[in-house]
FIROKOL-343744 format. One line per 5 residues: number of its first residue (from 0); for each residue y, z, x of N, C-alpha, C, O. Coordinates in steps of 0.02 Angstrom, whole numbers, plus 32768, in hexadecimal, padded with zeros to 4 digits. Layout:
<rs>
NUM) Y Z X Y Z X Y Z X Y Z X; ...;
</rs>
This chain:
<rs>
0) 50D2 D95E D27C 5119 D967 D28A 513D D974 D249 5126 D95C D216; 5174 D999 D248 5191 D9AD D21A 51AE D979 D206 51BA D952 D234; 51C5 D964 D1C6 51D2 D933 D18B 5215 D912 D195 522F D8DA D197; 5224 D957 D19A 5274 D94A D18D 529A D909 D1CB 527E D8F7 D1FE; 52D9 D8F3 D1B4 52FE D8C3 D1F4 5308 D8F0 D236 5322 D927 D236;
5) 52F5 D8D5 D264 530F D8EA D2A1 536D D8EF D2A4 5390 D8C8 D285; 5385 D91F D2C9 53BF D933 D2BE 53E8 D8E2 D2F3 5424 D8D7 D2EA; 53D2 D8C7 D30F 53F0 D888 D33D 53B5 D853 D31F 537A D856 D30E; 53EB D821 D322 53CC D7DF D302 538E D7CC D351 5390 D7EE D384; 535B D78A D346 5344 D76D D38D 5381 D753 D3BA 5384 D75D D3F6;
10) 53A9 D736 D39B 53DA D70E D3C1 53FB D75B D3E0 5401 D752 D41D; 540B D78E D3D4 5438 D7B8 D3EE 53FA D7CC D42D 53FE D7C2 D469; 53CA D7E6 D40C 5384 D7FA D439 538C D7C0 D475 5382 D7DF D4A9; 5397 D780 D484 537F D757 D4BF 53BA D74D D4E9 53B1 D731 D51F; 53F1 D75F D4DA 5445 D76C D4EE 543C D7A4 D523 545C D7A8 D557;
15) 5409 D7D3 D50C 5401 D814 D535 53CD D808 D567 53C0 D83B D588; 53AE D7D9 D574 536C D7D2 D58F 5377 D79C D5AD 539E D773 D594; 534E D78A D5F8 535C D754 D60E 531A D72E D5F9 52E3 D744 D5E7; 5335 D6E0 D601 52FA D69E D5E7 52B9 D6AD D5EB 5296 D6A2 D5B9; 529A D6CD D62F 5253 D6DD D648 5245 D731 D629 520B D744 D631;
20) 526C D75A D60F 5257 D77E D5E1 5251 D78A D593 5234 D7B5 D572; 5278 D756 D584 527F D740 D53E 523B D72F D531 5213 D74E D50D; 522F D6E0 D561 51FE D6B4 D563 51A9 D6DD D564 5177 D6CE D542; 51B2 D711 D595 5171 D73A D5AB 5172 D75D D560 5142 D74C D53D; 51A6 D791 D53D 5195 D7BD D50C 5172 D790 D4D8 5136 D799 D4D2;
25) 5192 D75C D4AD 516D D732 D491 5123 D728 D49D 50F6 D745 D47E; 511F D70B D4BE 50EE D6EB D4D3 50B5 D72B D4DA 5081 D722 D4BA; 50B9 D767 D4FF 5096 D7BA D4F1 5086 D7AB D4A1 5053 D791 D48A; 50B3 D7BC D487 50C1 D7CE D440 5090 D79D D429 5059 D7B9 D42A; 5089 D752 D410 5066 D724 D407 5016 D734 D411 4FE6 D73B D3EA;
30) 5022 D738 D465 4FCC D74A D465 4FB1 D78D D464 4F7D D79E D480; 4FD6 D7B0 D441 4FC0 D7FF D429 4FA8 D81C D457 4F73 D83B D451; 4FD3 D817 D49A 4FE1 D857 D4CC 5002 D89B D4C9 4FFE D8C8 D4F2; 5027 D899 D48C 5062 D8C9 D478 5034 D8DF D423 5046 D8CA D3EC; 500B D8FF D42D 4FDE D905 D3EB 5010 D92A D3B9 501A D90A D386;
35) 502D D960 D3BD 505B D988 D397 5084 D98E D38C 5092 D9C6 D378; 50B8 D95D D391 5101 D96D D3A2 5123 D9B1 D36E 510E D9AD D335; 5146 D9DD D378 5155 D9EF D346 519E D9FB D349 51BB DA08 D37D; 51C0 D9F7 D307 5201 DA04 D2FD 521B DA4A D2EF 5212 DA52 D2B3; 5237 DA83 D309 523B DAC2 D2ED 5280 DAD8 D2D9 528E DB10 D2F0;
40) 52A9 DAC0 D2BA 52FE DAC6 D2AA 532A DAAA D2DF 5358 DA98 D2BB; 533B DA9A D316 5361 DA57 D337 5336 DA50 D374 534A DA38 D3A9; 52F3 DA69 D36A 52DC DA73 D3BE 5293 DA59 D3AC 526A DA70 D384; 528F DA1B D3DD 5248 D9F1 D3DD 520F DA0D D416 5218 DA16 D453; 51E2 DA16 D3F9 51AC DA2E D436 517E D9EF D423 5175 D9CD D3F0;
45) 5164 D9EF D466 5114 D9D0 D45C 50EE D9CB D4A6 510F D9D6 D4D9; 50BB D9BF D4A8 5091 D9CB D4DC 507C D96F D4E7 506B D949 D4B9; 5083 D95C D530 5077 D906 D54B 5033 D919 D570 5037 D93D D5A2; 4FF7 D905 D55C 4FC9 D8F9 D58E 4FC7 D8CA D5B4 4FC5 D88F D5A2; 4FC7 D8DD D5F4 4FBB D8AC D61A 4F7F D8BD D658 4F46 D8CD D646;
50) 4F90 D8B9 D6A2 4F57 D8EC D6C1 4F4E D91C D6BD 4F16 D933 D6C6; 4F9C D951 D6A7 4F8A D984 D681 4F99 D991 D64D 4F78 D969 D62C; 4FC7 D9BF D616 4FCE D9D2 D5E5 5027 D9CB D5F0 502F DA00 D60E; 5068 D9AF D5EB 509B D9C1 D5F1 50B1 D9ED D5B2 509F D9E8 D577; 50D9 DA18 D5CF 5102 DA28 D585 514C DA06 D58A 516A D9F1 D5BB;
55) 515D DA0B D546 519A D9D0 D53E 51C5 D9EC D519 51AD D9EC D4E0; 5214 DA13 D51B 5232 DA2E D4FF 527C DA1F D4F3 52A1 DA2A D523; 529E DA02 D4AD 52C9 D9DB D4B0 52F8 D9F3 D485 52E2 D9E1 D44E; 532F DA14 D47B 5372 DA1F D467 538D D9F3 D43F 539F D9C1 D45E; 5397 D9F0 D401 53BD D9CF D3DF 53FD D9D7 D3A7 5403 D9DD D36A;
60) 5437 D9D2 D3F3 5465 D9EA D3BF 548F D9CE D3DF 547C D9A2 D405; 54F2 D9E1 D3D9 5519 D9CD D3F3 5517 D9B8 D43D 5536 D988 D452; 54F3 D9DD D460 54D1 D9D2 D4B1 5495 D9D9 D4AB 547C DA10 D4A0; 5472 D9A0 D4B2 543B D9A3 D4BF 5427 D9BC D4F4 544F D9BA D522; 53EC D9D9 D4FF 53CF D9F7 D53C 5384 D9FD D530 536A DA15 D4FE;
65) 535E D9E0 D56F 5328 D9E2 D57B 5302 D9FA D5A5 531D DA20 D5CD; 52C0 D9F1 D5AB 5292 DA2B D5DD 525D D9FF D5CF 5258 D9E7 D596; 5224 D9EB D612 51D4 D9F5 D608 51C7 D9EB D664 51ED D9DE D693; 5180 D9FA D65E 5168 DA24 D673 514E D9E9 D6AF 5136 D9F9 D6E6; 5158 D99A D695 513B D956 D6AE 516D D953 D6F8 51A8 D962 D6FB;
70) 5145 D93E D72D 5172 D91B D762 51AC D8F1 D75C 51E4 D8F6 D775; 5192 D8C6 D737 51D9 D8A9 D739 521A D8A7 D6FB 5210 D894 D6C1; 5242 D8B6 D70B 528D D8CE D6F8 52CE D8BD D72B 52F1 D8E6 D749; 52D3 D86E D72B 530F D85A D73E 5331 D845 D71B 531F D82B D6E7; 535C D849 D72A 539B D823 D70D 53A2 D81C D6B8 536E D806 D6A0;
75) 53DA D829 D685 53E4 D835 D63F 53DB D868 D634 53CB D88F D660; 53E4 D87E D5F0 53DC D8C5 D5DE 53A8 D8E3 D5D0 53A0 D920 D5D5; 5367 D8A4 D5B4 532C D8B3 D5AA 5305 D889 D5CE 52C7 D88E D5CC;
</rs>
């Protein structure tokens, strides 16, 4: 992953996200389900294995906006 600070602090990141997706990305991330994340100028990609391959595409700027490819996507911004 690229070096540099993410453009939103964690605390701004879990404001946008509800408890059970905060809780799930972590926890991915931890056990190196999300092998690549990468940062490309305000826009986060990375790929979540799970039964299959999700892709995961995340906006970071004045509006955040997100995208993947995983079933579930309720509720928050991410």
């Amino acid at each position: 992953m690229n070096s540099r600070p993410l453009p939103l602090s964690e605390t701004q990141i879990r404001r946008l996200a509800t408890t059970t997706s905060s809780q799930r990305g972590q926890m991915y991330f931890q056990n190196g389900v999300i092998p690549n994340p990468t940062l490309q100028g305000n826009v986060l990609y990375g790929d979540c294995i799970g039964s299959q391959v999700y892709r995961v595409r995340v906006v970071l700027s004045t509006e955040v906006r997100s995208a993947c490819t995983c079933p579930y996507h309720w509720g928050g911004t991410l």
